[in-house]
N, C-alpha and C positions, 0 to 999 in steps of 0.2 A: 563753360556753357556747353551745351549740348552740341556735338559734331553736328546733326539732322536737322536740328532750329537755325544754326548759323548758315547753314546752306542756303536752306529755304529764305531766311531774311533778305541773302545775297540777291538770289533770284529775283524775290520781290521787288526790291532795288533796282534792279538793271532794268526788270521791265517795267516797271517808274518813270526812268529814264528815257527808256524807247520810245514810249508812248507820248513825252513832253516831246520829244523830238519830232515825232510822226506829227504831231499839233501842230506845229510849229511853222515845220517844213508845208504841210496842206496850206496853213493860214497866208502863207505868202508866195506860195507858188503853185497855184491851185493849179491841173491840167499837166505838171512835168512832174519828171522822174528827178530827182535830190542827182546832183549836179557832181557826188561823188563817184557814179558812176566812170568818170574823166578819170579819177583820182584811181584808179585800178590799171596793174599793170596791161592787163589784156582789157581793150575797150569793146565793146560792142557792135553790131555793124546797125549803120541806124536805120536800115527796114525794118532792126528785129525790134530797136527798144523805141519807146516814146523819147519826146527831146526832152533835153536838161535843161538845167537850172539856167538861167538868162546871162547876159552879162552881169545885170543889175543885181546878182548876187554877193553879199558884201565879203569880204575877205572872213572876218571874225566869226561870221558863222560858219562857215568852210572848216577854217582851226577849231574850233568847237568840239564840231562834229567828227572831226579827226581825234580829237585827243578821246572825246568819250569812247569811240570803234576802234579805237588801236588800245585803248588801257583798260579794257572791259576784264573784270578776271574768268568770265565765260565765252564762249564760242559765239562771235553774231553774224548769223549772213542775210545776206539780201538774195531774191531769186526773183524772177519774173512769174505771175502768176498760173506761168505753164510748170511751175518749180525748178526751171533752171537757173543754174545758181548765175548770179550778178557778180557779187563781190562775197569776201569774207575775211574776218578780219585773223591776227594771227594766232589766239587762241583756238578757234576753229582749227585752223589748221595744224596747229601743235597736239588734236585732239584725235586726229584723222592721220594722222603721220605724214600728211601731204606737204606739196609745197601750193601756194594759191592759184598760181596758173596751172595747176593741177586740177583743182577744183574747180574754177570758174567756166562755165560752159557747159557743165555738167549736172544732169538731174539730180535732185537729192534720191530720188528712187536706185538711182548707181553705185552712192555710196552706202544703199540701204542694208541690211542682212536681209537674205533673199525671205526667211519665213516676213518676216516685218512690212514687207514690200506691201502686200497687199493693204494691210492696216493702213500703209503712210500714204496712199495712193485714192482710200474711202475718204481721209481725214481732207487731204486737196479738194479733194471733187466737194466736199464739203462746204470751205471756205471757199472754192470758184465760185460752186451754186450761189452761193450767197445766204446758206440756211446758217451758217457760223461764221463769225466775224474772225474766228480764232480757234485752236486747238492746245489740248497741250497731250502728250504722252511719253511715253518708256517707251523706249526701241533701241534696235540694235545696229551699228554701223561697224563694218568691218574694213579695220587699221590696214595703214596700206602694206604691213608685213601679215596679213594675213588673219589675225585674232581679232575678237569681237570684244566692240566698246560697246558699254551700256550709256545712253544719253538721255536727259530730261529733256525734252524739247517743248518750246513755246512759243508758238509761230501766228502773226497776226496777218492776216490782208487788208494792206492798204487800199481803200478806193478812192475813186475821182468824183468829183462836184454831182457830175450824173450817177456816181455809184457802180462804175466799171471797176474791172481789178486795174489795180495801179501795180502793185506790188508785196510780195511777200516778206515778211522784215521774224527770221526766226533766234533765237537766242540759245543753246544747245551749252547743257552743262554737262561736263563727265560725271556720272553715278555709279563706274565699275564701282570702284574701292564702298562704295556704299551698297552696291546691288550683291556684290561678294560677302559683304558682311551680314547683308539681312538673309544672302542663302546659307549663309554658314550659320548664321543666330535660327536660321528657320531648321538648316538641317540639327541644331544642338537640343533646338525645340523639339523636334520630331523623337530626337533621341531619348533627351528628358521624358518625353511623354508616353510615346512607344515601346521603351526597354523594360524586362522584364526584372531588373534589379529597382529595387527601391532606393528613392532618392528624392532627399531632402536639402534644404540649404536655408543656412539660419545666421542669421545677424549676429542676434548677442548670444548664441550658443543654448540661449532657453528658450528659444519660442523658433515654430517650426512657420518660418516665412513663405517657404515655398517646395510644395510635396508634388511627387508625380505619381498617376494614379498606381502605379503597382504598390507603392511607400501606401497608398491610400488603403488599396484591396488587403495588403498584408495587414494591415491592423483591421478589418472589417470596418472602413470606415468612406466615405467619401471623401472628394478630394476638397468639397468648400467646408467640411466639418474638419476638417483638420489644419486646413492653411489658416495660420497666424494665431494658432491656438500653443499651449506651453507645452514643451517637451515630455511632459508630469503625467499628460496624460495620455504615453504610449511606452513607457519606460515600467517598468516594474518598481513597486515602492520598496524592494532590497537593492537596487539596483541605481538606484540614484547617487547617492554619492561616489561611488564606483565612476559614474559616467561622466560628471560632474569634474572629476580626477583625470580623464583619459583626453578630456577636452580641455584642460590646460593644459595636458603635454601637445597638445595636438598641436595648440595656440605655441608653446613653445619652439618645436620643432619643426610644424607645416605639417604633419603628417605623423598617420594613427591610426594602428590597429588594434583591435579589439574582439574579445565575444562577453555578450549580454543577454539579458534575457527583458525582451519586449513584452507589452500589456495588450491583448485585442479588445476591441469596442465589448464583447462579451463578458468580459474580466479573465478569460484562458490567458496562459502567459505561453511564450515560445523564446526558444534559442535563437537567436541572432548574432551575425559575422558583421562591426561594424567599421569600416573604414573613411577616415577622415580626413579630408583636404582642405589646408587653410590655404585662401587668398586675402594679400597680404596689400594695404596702399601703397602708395611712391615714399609716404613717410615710415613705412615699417607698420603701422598698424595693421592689426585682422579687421578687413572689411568683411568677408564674411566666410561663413564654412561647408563647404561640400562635402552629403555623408552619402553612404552608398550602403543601403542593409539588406544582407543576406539571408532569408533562412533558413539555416541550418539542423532543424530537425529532422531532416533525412540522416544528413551527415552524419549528426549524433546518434539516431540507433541503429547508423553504421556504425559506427566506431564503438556503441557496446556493443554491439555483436560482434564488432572483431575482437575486441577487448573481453569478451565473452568466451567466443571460440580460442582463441589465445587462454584463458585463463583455465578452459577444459581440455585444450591440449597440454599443457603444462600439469594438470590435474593426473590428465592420460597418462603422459608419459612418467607421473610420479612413482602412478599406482602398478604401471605396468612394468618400472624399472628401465626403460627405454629413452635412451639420451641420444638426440639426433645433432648431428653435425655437417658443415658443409667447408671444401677446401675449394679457393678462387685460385687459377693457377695462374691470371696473369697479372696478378699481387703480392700471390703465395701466402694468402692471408687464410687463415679458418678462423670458422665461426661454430660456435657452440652454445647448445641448447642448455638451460640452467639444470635440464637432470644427468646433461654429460658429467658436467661440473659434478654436481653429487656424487655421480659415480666414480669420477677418478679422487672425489675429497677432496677439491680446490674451491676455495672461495674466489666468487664471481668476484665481487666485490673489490678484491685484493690482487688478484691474477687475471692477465689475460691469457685467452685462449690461443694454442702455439705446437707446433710441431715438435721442437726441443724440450718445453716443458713435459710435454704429452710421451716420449720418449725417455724422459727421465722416471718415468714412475714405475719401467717396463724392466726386468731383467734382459741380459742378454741374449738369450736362446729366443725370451718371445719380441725383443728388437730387431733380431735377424727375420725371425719370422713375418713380422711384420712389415718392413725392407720388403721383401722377396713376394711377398704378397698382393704388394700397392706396385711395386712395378710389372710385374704379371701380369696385375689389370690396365695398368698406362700403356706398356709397349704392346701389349694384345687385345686390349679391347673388351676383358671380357671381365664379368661382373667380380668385385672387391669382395671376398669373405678370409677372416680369417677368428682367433681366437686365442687369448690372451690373458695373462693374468696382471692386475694394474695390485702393484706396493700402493697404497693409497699414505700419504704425508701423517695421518694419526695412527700407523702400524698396519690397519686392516687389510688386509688383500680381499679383492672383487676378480671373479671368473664374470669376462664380458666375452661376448660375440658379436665382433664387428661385419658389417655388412654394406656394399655402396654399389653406387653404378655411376658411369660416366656420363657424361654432357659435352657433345660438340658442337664445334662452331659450322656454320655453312663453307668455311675453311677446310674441315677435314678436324681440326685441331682443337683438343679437350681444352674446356673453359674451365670445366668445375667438375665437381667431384662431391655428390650426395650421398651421407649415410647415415645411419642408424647403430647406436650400439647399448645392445639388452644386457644389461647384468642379470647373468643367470646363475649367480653365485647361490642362490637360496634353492633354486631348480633344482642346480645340482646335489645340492645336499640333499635335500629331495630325495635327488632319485638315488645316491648313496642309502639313504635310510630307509627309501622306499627297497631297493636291493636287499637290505640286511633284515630289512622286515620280514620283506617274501623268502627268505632263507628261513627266518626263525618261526615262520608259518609253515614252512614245508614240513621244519624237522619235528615243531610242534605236531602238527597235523600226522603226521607220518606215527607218530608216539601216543596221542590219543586212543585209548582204547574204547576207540568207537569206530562209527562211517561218519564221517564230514559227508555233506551232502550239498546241492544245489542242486535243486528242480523250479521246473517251468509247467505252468498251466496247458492243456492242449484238449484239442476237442471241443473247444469252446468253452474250457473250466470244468468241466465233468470229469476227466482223470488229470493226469500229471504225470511228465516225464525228467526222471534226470540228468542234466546235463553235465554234473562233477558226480564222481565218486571217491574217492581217496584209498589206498592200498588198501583198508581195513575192513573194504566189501567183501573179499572172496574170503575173510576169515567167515563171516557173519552168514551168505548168504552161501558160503559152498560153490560159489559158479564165479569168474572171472567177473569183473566190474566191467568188461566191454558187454559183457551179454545183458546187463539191464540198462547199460544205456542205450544199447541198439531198438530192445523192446518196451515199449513203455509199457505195456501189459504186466509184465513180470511181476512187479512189484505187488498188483492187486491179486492176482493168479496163487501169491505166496499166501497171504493173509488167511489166517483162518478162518472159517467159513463164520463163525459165530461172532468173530470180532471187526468182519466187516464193514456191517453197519455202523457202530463206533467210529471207525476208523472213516470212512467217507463223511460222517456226520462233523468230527471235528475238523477235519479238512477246511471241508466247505464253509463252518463256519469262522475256523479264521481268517478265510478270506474273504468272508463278507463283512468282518467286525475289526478286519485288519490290528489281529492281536497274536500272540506268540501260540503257536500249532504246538499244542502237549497231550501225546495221545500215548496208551504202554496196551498192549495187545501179544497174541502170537502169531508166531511165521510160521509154516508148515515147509523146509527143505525135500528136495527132489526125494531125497534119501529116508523121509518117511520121520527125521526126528523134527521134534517141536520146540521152538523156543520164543523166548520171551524177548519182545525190545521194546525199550523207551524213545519217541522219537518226539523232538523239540527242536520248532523251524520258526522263523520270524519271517511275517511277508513284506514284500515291500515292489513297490508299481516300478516296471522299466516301459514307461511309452504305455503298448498296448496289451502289455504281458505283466503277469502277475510272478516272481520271483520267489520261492523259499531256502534260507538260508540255514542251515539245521546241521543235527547230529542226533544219530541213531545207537543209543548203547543197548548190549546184549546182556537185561540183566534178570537173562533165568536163572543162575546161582542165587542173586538177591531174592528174588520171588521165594524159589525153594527154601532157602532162608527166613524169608517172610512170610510161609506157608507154616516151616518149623516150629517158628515162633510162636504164630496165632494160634498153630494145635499144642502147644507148650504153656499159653496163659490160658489155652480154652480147659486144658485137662487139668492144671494147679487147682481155675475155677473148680472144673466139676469136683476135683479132689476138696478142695474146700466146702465144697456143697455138700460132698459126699461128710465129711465129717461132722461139718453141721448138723446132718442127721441121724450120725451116729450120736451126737451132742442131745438132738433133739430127743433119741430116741430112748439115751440114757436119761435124761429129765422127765422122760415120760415114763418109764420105771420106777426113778426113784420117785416121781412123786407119787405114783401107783403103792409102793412101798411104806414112804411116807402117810401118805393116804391111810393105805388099807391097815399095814401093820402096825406102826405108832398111833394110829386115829385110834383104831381097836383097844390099845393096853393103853390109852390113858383115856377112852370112852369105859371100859376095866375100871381103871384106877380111881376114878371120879364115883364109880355107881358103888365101889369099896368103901370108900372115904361116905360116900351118903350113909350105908347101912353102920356106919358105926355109929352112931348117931342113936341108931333106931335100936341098936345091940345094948347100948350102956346109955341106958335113959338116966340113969340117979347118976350119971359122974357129975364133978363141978363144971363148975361153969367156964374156970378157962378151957375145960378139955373140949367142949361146946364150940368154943370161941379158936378153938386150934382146929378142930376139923372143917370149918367154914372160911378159914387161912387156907387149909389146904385146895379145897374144892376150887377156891377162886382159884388159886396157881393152876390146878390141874385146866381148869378151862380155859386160863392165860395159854398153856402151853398147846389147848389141842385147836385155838383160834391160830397160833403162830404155824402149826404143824399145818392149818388148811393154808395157809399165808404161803408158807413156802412153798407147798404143792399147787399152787395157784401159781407164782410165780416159775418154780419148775415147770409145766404144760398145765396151761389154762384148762379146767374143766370143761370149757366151752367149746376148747376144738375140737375135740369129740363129738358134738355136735354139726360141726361144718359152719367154713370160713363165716357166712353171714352171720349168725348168734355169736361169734368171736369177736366180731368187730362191733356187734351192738355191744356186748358185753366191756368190749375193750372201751368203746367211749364214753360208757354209763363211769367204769371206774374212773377216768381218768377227769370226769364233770366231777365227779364227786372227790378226787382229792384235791383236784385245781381251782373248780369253781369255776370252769369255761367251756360257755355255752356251744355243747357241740349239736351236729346233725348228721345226720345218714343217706343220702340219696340213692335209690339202686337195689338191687338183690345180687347175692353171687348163686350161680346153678350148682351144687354140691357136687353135684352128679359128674359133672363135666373137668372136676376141679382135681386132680391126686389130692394126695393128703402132704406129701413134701411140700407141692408147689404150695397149696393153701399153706403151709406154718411159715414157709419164708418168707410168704407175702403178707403173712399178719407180723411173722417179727419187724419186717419192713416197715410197716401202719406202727407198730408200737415205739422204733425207733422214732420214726416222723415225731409222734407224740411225746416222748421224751424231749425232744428239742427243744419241742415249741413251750411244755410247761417247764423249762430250765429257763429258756433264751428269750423269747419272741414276745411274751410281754402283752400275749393276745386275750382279746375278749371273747374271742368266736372260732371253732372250727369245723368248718365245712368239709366232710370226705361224700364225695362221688361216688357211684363203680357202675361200670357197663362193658358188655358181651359185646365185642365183635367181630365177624369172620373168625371166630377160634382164636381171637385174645381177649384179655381181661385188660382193659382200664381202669387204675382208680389214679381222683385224682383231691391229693389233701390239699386245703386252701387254709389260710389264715389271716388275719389282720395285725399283725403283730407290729414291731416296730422293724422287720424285715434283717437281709445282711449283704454282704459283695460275697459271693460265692468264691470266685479266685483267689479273694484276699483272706479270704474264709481259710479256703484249704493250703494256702500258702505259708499264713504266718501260726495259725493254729495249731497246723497238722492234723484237719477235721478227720480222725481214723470213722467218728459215725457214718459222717457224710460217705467216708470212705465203703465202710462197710457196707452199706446201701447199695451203693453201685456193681461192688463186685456181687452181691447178690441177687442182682435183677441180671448183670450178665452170666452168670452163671446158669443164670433158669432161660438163656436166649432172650431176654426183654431187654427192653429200653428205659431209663431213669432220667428226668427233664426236671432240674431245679432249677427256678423263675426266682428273683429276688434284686432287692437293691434298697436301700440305707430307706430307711422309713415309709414302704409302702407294703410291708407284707411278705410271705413266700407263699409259692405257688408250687408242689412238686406233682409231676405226671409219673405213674408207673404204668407202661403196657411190657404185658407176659405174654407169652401163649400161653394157651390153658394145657397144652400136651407140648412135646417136643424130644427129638431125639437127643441123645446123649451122644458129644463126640468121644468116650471114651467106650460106648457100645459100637462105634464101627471103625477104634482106632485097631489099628495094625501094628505090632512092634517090629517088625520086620520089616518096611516098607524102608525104613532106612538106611537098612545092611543091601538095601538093591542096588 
C-alpha cells in the first residue's frame, strides 16, 4: 500500500477516536475538564484550570482513556484554550525530543518555528473566536537539539454546555521523512522538467510514458503529444532495431550508452547521444527505464570538421612532404605524424614510433649530429635544427630537415619538445639539377651565336629596355652590353631609319596578341657599317610588366647569300627568257623562211605541174591522172609548210597579242570542239613584242592542258589593264586537279614552265583548282619592266 494512504488512514483513525472520546467525556461530565488532568506529572494550579472529573468518575474509563493517550502511534496533547499545553502524551514527546515536564506549561507557539508562529497563533484566534471548531495544517516545530520537524497538526476545541472554550485536544504526526521526500520528489520534479537534457522514462521500453518538455521541444513536439505515445514515432525507421538492441543490453546490464539518430515531428532526423538507466524491483525485474537524449549535432560537425581539418592536414603534410613530431620528456614517449612514418619508410601499422628505432635508420656521422643538436637545444634553450640523411628499411635514402622548439613548465623545466621534419630529398635534387642546368645554360648561352636577350616593357609599353644581355652583344652591337642596358634608347637609335616602323609595329603587336616577336631588319653601328638581324622573343606577363624572352642573330652573310641567290635564279630566269627569244626569234625566221621560200618553190612547183597539163593535151590518160597526183601532194605539202610556220610563230602575232589570242581560241574551238570566249582588249601599243609572245605562249600552254586533261565544255579567258599590268585570267569547267599533287607525283615541267615564265617577265601565276570543280589560272605581268641583268654588276662580288 501506498506509504501517504496509510498515514493518512492512520490519522483518520486517531481522530475517530478523539472525537468518541471528546463525546463521551462532554456527555457525562458536562462543565469539567476530563479528570486526566491529575494523571500528569506536573498538575496544574487550580485558579488556572477549571475542576476535574468528580469522584463519581469510574475507574474503567480513566484506564480507557489511558491506554488510547499512551498507545496512540501519533503525538496527542491537550492545551488550555490559551494554547498552553496541559498534558501530552509520549509520542508527542519522542517527536519534540523533550521530556513532558518539559512541555507541559508551555505554549505550543514556543515550540513553534519562529516563521510558523504567526500561522499558528491566526489558526488559535480562530478556534477561541469560535469562527472554527477546529484547524488542521503543516508547520514547523523545532527539536530540542535544534533542527526542524515538519508536523501534520489537527487540533479541535472543546466547549462547554454554554459553548465556552473548554479545551484544546491536538493530534501532531511527524511528516519530515514525508515533507523530505515530496521536497526531494518536488526538487526531481523541477529537475525533470527544467533541465535542458532530454528525458524520457518508459515501462516496457516501447512507449514513452513520461517526457519532459526539452525530450518534447527536441523532437518539435509537445509534451501531452508525446507522453504515452510508442517510441516509433521519435526514433528513425533505420534506427529501430539498432535501439531495440541497445535496450536489452541495457535491460541486461542497468546501463547504456549509445548514439542514434531521432525523427522530428517534421520528419528531419538528427544525431542523438542516448543514455540509459534501468531501475530494477526488489525481485530483479526492470520496472522501468530512464533515458537521457542529447543532441549531438553540434558535436558531429565538430567532429567532421576536425576530422576534416585532420584529413587536410594530413593531405598537407603529404603534399608538402612535411612529417611533424612531438617528444613528451616526462614519459620519454614521441609521437609521430603518419608523414613522419613515410618519410623514414616505417609502417605505422607495424612499428611504433621511438627514439632507438629513429636512430637506427641514421648513419653515424648524422647520429652524432643529431646527439649534439637535441642537446644544444635542451641544455640552451634555443630553437632544434639540424639535417640529416634517414637509410629508409626499403634501401632509399630521404635528405630531411629537422626542425623544433621547446615547451616549458611554469617549473622552469621542458615538458615537450615540438617539431617538424620536411624531406627535401626531391628539393634538393632540385636544386643539384637546377645547378647543372644553369651551368649548361651559361655554356649553352655563352656558345650560341647570337645575343640571348631579356627585356621589359617601359614607358608605358611604347619602348622597351633590356635587362639581360649575354656576352655575344658586343660582338653584334660594337659597344659593351653594359652600355644598352644602361640606355634603353639604344636599341631604337640603332635601327635603321626605314625599318623602324616594322620593327615597333611587330613589337607592339606581340604584345597585344601575346604571340612570338619575329621581326629581321638592319642595325646601323656607330661605326657607319650595316647589318642584318633576326630577332625572336616570346612574351609572357610578370605582375604588371610585360617580359620578352628572345634571341637576336646577325644574319647579314645569310641575307647576302639570300640576295646572291635571288639575283642567281632572277638572272638563270632572265637567261632563260633571254633564250626563249632567241628560240622565239629563231621560229620566227624559220617560219619566215618556211613561209616565204618553200611557200614560193612549191607555190612554183604546183603552177609547173598545172601547165603540163595544158603543154601535152593528147598524152594518155594516166599521164592526166599522174599530174592531178601530183598537184594534190604539192598542196598536201605547202598546207603542211603553212602548218609548221604557224606553229613556228603564229602569223597572228604580228598582228599584236589581242588577234593572237582571238586567233589562238578560234583554233583551238575548232580542233577541240570547246566553247570558248574572250573578254577584254590587250593595248598593243603598251605591250613589247617579248612580253606579248610569252604571254601568248603562256595562253597556249593553259590551252593545251585543258584540251589534253580537263575534260571541259567551256573556256572562259579574261584580260584587263591595270596601273601598268596585264591581267588575264583563263577559267574552265573541267573536271579540275590538286595542284601539289599535280607537280609532286607528275613532275608537271608545263605547269612548271608557266611559272618560271611569268617570273621571269616580274609577274605573278595563281593556279586555283581541286578534284572536280574546274581550274582557275590568274597571270598579272607588268606590261614594261626592268631587267635584273641590265643593272647587274659583275664586280659587285669581288668587293
Amino acid at each position: 500500500m501506498n506509504p501517504d494512504l496509510t498515514d493518512w488512514l492512520l490519522i483518520i483513525l486517531i481522530s475517530a477516536t478523539l472525537i468518541l472520546l471528546y463525546l463521551l467525556f462532554k456527555q457525562r461530565h458536562t462543565g469539567r475538564i476530563i479528570s486526566s488532568l491529575s494523571l500528569n506529572k506536573t498538575t496544574p494550579e487550580p485558579s488556572e484550570y477549571p475542576a476535574v472529573f468528580g469522584a463519581g468518575e469510574t475507574l474503567y474509563n480513566k484506564h480507557l482513556f489511558r491506554m488510547i493517550y499512551d498507545k496512540a502511534p501519533l503525538g496527542i496533547g491537550v492545551a488550555a484554550p490559551d494554547g498552553r499545553v496541559v498534558m501530552v502524551n509520549p509520542v508527542f514527546t519522542r517527536i519534540l525530543g523533550y521530556r513532558e515536564e518539559d512541555i507541559v506549561g508551555r505554549s505550543f507557539t514556543e515550540l513553534t518555528y519562529s516563521e510558523d508562529i504567526a500561522e499558528t497563533l491566526q489558526e488559535l484566534q480562530r478556534i477561541q473566536s469560535g469562527a472554527e471548531d477546529s484547524y488542521q495544517m503543516e508547520k514547523r516545530y523545532l527539536h530540542r537539539d535544534g533542527h526542524i520537524i515538519w508536523v501534520q497538526v489537527n487540533a479541535v476545541m472543546v466547549r462547554t454546555a454554554n459553548g465556552e472554550p473548554w479545551c484544546i485536544i491536538a493530534q501532531v504526526l511527524d511528516i519530515s521523512a514525508h515533507k523530505q521526500a515530496v521536497q526531494q520528489l518536488s526538487r526531481w520534479e523541477n529537475i525533470f522538467s527544467c533541465t535542458g537534457v532530454g528525458m524520457v522514462v518508459s515501462y516496457d521500453g516501447r512507449t514513452l510514458d513520461l517526457v519532459n518538455p526539452s525530450y518534447a521541444a527536441l523532437h518539435g513536439y509537445g509534451v501531452e503529444e508525446l507522453s504515452g505515445k510508442a517510441t516509433e514515432l521519435v526514433i528513425a525507421p533505420g534506427e529501430l532495431q539498432k535501439v531495440a538492441k541497445m535496450i536489452r543490453e541495457a535491460d541486461a546490464s542497468g546501463h547504456c550508452i549509445y548514439e542514434s539518430v531521432d525523427r522530428r515531428k517534421d520528419g528531419s532526423t538528427f544525431p542523438v547521444l542516448v543514455d540509459i538507466t534501468v531501475v530494477y524491483r526488489d525481485d530483479g525485474s526492470v520496472h522501468y527505464r530512464i533515458a537521457s537524449i542529447h543532441d549531438i549535432s553540434e558535436r558531429k560537425k565538430t567532429e567532421d570538421i576536425i576530422r576534416s581539418s585532420e584529413a587536410r592536414l594530413r593531405e598537407a603534410e603529404r603534399l608538402a612532404h612535411l612529417g611533424s613530431w612531438e617528444w613528451l620528456a616526462d614519459t620519454n614517449e614521441q609521437i609521430w605524424s603518419e608523414e613522419t612514418f613515410r618519410i623514414f619508410g616505417i609502417d605505422p601499422g607495424h612499428e611504433q614510433a621511438g627514439y632507438e628505432r629513429f636512430m637506427s635508420l641514421l648513419d653515424a656521422t648524422d647520429q652524432l649530429k643529431l646527439k649534439t643538436a637535441a642537446d644544444k637545444s635542451l641544455n640552451e634553450g634555443v630553437p632544434y635544427h639540424v639535417e640529416f640523411r634517414v637509410n629508409r628499411p626499403d634501401g632509399g635514402v630521404r635528405e630531411v630537415v629537422s626542425q623544433a622548439r621547446l615547451y616549458t613548465g611554469p617549473d622552469g623545466r621542458v615538458h615537450r619538445m615540438v617539431g617538424t621534419n620536411l624531406d627535401v630529398t626531391e628539393s634538393r635534387r632540385a636544386q643539384r639539377r637546377l645547378w647543372e642546368s644553369q651551368m649548361r645554360l651559361h655554356a649553352l648561352m655563352s656558345n650560341i651565336p647570337g645575343v640571348v636577350f631579356q627585356a621589359i616593357t617601359a614607358d608605358g609599353g611604347q619602348t622597351f629596355a633590356f635587362i639581360y644581355l649575354n656576352d655575344r652583344a658586343e660582338q653584334l652591337f660594337g659597344i659593351r652590353a653594359e652600355v644598352y642596358l644602361d640606355d634603353i634608347s639604344r636599341l631604337n637609335s640603332s635601327i635603321a631609319a626605314a625599318d623602324r616602323a616594322a620593327f615597333e609595329h611587330s613589337r607592339l603587336r606581340s604584345a597585344a596578341e601575346k604571340k612570338v616577336w619575329d621581326w629581321e631588319g638592319r642595325i646601323v653601328l656607330a661605326s657607319g657599317e650595316e647589318k642584318w638581324i633576326n630577332l625572336r622573343a616570346m612574351p609572357r606577363n610578370d605582375n604588371d610588366r610585360l617580359i620578352w624572352d628572345g634571341v637576336m642573330l646577325n644574319i647579314t652573310n645569310n641575307k647576302r647569300a639570300e640576295n646572291d641567290l635571288y639575283l642567281s635564279q632572277q638572272l638563270l630566269r632572265e637567261l632563260a627568257s633571254e633564250m626563249e627569244t632567241v628560240r622565239e626569234n629563231e621560229r620566227k625566221h624559220i617560219a619566215r623562211e618556211v613561209h616565204d621560200e618553200l611557200g614560193q618553190l612549191l607555190t612554183a612547183l604546183r603552177m609547173d605541174v598545172a601547165l603540163l597539163a595544158m603543154r601535152f593535151p593528147h598524152m594518155p590518160t594516166d599521164f592526166y591522172r599522174s599530174t592531178d597526183d601530183m598537184k594534190g601532194l604539192v598542196d598536201q605539202a605547202i598546207h603542211a609548210v603553212r602548218s609548221v610556220a604557224s606553229d613556228l610563230r603564229p602569223a597572228a602575232l604580228d598582228m599584236g597579242l589581242q588577234e593572237a589570242l582571238e586567233w589562238q581560241l578560234a583554233e583551238f574551238s575548232r580542233r577541240t570542239g570547246i566553247q570558248t570566249r574572250l573578254r577584254g582588249c590587250v593595248g598593243s601599243s603598251d605591250l613589247e613584242e617579248q612580253r606579248a609572245v610569252a604571254v601568248f605562249r603562256i595562253i597556249q600552254e593553259s590551252l593545251t592542258n585543258i584540251g589534253r586533261y580537263a575534260r571541259a565544255s567551256r573556256v572562259d579567258i579574261s584580260v584587263s589593264e591595270t596601273d601598268g599590268m596585264l591581267q588575264i585570267s583563263v577559267c574552265d569547267d573541267g573536271i579540275g586537279f590538286n595542284p601539289h599533287k599535280e607537280n609532286k607525283e607528275k613532275k608537271s615541267y608545263g605547269l612548271l614552265g608557266m611559272q618560271e615564265r611569268v617570273l621571269a617577265l616580274g609577274g605573278k601565276l595563281l593556279i586555283s583548282s581541286a578534284e572536280g570543280r574546274g581550274t582557275d589560272i590568274l597571270l598579272t605581268v607588268p606590261l614594261n619592266g626592268n631587267r635584273v641583268a641590265e643593272l647587274y654588276d659583275p664586280g659587285i662580288n669581288s668587293r
